[in-house]
N, C-alpha and C positions, 0 to 999 in steps of 0.2 A: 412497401413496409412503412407504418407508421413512423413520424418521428422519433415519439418517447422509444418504441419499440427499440427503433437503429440505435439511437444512444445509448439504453441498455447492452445492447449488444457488444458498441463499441467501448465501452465502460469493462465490457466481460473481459474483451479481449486482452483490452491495456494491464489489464490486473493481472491478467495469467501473466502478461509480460513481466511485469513487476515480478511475479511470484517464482518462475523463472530465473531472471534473474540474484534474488534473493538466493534461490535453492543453491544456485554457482557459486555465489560469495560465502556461503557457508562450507560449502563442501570444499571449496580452493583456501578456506582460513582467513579470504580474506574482509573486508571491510566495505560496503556498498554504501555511497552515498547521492543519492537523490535528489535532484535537481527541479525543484518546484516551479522556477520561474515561469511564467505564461499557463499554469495551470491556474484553472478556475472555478474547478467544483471536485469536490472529495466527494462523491456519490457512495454510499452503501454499497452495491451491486462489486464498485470498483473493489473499495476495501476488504470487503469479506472474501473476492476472489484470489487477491494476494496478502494482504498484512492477517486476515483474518484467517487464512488455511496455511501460512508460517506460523502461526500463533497455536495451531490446534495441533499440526506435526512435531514444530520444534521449542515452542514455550515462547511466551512474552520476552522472558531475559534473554533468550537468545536472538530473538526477535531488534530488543534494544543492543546486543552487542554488537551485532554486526550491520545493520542500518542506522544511516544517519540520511537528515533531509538540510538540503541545504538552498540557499535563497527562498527561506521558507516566511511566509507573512504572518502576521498573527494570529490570525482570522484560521488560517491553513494548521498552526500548530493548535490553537487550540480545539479545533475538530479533529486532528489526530487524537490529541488527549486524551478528549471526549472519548471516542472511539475504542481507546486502549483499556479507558475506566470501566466502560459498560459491557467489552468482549469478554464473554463467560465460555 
């Protein structure tokens, strides 16, 4: 398998994990926070598989009430931003 390819893949998968996760912390009431350290790319692929199919199931503000990201750089918040601005 090509590199890009596997990366994608492995991009796919982490996101379901996230998204997963997320689905628990809503359904349990409770509050997920996200631990950025040693991450180094916000890829698209990743995004839209978890922040971007909570956003389409359960709305942005629910999305912001119950995730938070923490040890997050700036670089890292503001391509979330980005990401939240432009998700239609």
């Amino acid at each position: 398998m090509n590199t890009a390819l596997q990366q994608s893949k492995d991009y796919s998968v982490a996101g379901q994990y996230l998204y997963k996760s997320i689905k628990e912390a809503i359904a349990n009431n409770d509050r997920l926070s996200v631990d950025m350290d040693g991450v180094t790319s916000l890829p698209s692929v990743f995004l839209n598989v978890s922040l971007g199919r909570i956003i389409d199931e359960e709305g942005k503000d629910k999305l912001k009430q119950y995730v938070g990201f923490v040890k997050i750089t700036k670089q890292q918040a503001l391509r979330l931003r980005d990401y939240l601005q432009r998700y239609n």
